[in-house]
DRENDO-1510 file (C-alpha; in Angstrom, 1 decimal, always signed):
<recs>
REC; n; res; u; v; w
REC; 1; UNK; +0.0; +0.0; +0.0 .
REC; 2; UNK; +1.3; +3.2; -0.9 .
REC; 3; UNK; +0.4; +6.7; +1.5 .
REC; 4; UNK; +1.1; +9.9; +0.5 .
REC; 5; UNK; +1.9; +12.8; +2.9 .
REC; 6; UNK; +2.9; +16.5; +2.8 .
REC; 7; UNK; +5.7; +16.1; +5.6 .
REC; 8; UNK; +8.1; +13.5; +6.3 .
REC; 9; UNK; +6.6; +10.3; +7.7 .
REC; 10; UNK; +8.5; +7.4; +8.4 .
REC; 11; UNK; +6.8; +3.9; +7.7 .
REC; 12; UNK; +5.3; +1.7; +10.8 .
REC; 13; UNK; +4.3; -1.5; +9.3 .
REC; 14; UNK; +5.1; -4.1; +6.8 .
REC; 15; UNK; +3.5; -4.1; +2.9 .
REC; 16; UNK; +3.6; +0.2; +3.3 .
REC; 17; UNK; +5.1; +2.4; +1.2 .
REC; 18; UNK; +5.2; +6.6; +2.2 .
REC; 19; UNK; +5.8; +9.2; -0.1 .
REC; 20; UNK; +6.3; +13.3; +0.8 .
REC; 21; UNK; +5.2; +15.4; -2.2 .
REC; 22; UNK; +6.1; +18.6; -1.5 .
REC; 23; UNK; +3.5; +20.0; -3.8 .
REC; 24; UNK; -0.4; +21.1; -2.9 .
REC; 25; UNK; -2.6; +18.1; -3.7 .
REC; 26; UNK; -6.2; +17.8; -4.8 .
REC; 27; UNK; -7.7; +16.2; -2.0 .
REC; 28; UNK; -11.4; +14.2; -1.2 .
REC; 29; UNK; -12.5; +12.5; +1.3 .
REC; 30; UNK; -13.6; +8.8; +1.3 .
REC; 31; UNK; -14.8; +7.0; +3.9 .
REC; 32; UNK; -13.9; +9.9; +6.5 .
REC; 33; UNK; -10.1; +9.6; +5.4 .
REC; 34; UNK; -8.4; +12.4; +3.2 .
REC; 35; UNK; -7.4; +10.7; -0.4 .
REC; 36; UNK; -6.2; +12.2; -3.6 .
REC; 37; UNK; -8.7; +12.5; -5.8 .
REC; 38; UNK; -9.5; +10.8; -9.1 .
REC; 39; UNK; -7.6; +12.9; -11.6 .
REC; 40; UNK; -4.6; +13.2; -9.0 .
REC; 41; UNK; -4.3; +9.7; -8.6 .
REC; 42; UNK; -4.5; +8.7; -12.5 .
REC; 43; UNK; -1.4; +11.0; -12.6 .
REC; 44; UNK; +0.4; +9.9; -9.6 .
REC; 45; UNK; -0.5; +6.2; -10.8 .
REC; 46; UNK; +1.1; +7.3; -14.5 .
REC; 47; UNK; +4.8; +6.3; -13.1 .
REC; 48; UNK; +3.6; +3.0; -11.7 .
REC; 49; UNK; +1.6; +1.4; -14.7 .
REC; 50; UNK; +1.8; +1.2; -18.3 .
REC; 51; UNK; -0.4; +2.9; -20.8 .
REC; 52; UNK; -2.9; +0.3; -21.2 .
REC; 53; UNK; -3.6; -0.4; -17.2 .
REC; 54; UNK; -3.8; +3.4; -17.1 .
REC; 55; UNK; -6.3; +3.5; -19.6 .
REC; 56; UNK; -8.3; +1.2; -17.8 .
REC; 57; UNK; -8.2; +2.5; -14.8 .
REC; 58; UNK; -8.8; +6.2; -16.4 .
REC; 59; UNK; -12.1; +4.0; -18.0 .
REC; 60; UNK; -12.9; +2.6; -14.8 .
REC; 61; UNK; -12.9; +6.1; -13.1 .
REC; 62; UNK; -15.6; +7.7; -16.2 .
REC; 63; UNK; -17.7; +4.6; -15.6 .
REC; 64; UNK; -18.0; +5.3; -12.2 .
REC; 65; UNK; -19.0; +9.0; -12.6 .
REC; 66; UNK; -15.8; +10.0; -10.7 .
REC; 67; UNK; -14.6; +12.3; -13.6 .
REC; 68; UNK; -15.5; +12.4; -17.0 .
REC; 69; UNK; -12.5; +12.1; -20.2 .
REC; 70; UNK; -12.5; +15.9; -20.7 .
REC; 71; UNK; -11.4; +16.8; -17.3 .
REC; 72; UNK; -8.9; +14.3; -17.1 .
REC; 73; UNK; -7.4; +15.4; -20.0 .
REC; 74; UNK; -7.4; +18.6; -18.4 .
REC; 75; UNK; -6.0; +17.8; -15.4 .
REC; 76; UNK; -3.4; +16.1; -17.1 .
REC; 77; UNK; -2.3; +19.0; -19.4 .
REC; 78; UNK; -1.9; +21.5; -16.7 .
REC; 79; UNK; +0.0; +19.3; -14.7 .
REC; 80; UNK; +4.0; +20.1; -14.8 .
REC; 81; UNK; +5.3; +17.1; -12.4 .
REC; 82; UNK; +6.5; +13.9; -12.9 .
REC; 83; UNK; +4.2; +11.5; -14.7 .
REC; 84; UNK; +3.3; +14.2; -17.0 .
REC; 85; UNK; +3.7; +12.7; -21.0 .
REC; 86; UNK; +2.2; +9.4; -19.6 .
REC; 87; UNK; -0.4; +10.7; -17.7 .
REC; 88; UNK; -1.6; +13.0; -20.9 .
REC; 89; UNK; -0.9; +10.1; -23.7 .
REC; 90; UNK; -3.3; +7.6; -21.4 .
REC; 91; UNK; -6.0; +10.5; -20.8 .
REC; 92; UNK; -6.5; +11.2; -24.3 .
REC; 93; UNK; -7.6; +7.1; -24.8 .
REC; 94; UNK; -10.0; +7.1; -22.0 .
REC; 95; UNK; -13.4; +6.9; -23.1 .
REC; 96; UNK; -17.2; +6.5; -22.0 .
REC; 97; UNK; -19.3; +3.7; -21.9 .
REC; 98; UNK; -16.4; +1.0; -21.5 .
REC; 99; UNK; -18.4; -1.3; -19.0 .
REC; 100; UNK; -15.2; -3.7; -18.4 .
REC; 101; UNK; -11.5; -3.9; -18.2 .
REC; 102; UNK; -11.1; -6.7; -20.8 .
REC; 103; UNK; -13.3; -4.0; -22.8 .
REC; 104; UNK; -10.6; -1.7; -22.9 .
REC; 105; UNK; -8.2; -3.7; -23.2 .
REC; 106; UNK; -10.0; -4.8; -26.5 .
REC; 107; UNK; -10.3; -1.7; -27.7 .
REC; 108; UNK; -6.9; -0.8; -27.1 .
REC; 109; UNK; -5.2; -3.8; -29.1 .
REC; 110; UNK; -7.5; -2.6; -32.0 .
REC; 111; UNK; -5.8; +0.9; -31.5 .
REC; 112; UNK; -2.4; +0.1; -30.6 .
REC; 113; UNK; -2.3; -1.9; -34.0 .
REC; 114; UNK; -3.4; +0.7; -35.8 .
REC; 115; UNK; -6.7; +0.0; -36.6 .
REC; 116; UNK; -9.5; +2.9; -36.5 .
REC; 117; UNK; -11.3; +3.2; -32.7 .
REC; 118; UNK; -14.4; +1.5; -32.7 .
REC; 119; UNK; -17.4; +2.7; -30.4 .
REC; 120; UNK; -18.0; +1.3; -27.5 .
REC; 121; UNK; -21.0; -0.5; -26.5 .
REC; 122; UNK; -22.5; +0.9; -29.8 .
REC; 123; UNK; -26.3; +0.8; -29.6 .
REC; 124; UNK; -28.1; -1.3; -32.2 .
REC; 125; UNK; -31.5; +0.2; -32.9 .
REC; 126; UNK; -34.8; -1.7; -34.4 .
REC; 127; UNK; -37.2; +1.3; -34.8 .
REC; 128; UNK; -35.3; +3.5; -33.4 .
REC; 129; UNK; -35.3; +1.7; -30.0 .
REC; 130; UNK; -32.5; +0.5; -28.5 .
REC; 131; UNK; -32.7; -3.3; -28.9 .
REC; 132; UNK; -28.7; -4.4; -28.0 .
REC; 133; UNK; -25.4; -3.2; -27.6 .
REC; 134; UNK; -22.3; -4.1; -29.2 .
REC; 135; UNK; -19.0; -4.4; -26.9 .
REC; 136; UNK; -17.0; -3.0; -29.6 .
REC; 137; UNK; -18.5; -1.9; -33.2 .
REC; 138; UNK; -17.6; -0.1; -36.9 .
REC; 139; UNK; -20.9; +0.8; -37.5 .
REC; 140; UNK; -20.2; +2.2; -40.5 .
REC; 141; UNK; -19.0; -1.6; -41.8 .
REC; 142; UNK; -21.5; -3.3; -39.8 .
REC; 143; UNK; -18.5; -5.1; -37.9 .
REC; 144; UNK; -18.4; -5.7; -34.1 .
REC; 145; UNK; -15.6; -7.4; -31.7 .
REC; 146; UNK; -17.5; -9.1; -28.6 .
REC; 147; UNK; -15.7; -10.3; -25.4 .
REC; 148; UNK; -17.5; -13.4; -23.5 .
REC; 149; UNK; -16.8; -13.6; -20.0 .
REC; 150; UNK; -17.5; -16.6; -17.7 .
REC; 151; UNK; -20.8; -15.4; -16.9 .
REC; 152; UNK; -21.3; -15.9; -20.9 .
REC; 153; UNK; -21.0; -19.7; -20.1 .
REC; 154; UNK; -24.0; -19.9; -18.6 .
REC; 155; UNK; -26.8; -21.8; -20.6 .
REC; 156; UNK; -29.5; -19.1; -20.8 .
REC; 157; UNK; -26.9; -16.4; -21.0 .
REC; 158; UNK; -25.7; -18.7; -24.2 .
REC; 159; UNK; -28.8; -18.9; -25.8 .
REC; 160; UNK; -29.6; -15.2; -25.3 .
REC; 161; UNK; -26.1; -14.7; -26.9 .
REC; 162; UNK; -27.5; -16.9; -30.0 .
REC; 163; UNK; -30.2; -15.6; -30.8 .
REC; 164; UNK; -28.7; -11.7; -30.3 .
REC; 165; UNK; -26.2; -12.5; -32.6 .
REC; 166; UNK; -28.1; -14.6; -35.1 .
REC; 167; UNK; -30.7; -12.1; -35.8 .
REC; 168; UNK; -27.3; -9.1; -36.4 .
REC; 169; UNK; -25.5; -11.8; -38.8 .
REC; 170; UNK; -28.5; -11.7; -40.2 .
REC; 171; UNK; -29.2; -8.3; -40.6 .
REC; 172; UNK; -25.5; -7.7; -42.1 .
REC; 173; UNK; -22.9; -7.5; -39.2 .
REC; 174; UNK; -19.9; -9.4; -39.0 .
REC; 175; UNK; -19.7; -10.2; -35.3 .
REC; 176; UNK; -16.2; -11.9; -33.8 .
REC; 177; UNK; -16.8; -13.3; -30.5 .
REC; 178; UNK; -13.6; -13.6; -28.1 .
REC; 179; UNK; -12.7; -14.7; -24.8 .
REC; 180; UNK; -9.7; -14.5; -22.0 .
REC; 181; UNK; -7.4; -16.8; -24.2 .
REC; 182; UNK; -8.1; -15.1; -27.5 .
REC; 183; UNK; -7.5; -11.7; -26.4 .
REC; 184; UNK; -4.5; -12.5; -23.6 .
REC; 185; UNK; -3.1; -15.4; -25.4 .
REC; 186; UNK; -3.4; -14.5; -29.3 .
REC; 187; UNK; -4.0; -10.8; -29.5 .
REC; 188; UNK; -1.7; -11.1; -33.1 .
REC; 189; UNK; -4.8; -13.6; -33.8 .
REC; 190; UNK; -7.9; -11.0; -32.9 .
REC; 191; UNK; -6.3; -8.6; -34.8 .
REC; 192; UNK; -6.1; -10.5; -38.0 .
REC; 193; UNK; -9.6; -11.4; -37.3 .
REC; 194; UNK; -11.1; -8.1; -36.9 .
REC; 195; UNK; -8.9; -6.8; -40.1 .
REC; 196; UNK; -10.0; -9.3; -42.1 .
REC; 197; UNK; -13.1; -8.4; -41.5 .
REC; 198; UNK; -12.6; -4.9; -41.9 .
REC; 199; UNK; -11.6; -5.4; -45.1 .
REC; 200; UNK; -14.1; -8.1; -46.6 .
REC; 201; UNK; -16.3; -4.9; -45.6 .
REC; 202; UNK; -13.8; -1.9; -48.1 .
REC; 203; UNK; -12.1; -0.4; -44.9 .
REC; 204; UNK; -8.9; -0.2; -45.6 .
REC; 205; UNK; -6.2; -1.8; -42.8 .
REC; 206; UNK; -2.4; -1.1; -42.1 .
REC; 207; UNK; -1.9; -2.8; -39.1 .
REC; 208; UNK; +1.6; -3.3; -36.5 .
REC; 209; UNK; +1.2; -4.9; -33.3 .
REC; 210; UNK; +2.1; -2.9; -30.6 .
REC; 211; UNK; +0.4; -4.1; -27.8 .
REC; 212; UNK; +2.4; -5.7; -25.1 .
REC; 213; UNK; +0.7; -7.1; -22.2 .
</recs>
């Protein structure tokens, strides 16, 4: 556990690490104890984790309501410490609407390899009524990357997932379903998948790998 404190404090137990920033700090209370607060410690957290944990927790923070992607670009441009060029390059990928870390992390190997952003959880309308939603999508070339968790292995959570995706397919989207070992073991693999696809649709794809996780 890391503590931060304004004057010289010297650590009393085992597993805790204290810091001294000589600078003021935003500061919230939680719980009745005095914490940084949410755009303070996505920068502090900057120097500790690399851009795509940073991401996701930026994500996590706008899915909570804590801050939204605007201020913590902000936040992070006006900031002159340490942390600063990591802090802004992860702010400027946080988005809204990512419900889940393996979401992010999705749309961040799509980005990272140089693919165009999809939208997250893109809304698929039947009469102009919002009927599903679509982890990751191209609307534009009807194409969508899902993630299946372990709650997706759940027989009526499977046949939901069916039919969903049967009645898309056959309204014209190309929807790649992936789980844990797709996107953690073969990310190279999703990628090829989702350009294919891309480009069976006219998009046109120039993709590097640069995700590392």
């Amino acid at each position: 556990m890391n503590l931060a404190y304004s004057r010289d404090v010297r650590s009393m137990g085992d597993g805790l690490r204290c810091h001294r920033f000589t600078y003021p700090m935003e500061r919230w209370t939680r719980h009745g104890l005095p914490v940084t607060g949410p755009a303070q410690t996505f920068i502090h957290l900057a120097v500790r984790l690399d851009l795509v944990d940073l991401v996701c927790f930026g994500d996590r923070l706008v899915a909570r309501g804590a801050i939204s992607p605007e201020e913590l670009v902000q936040a992070t441009l006006a900031w002159q410490g340490h942390g600063r060029r990591a802090s802004i390059a992860a702010a400027r990928l946080v988005r809204e609407r990512s419900e889940s870390v393996p979401e992010t992390q999705s749309r961040l190997l799509m980005v990272l390899a140089g693919i165009s952003e999809p939208t997250c959880n893109h809304p698929y309308l039947v009469g102009g009524i919002e009927r599903y939603r679509l982890d990751l999508a191209w609307p534009e070339f009807k194409v969508a990357l899902e993630y299946d968790g372990r709650w997706h292995d759940k027989p009526e959570q499977r046949a939901k997932d069916e039919i969903r995706r049967k009645e898309m397919r056959d309204a014209g989207w190309i929807i790649i379903v992936i789980r844990a070992e797709h996107l953690y073991d073969d990310p190279a693999g999703v990628v090829r998948d989702v350009s294919d696809a891309l480009r069976s649709r006219g998009c046109v794809v120039s993709t590097s790998l640069n995700y590392q996780r």
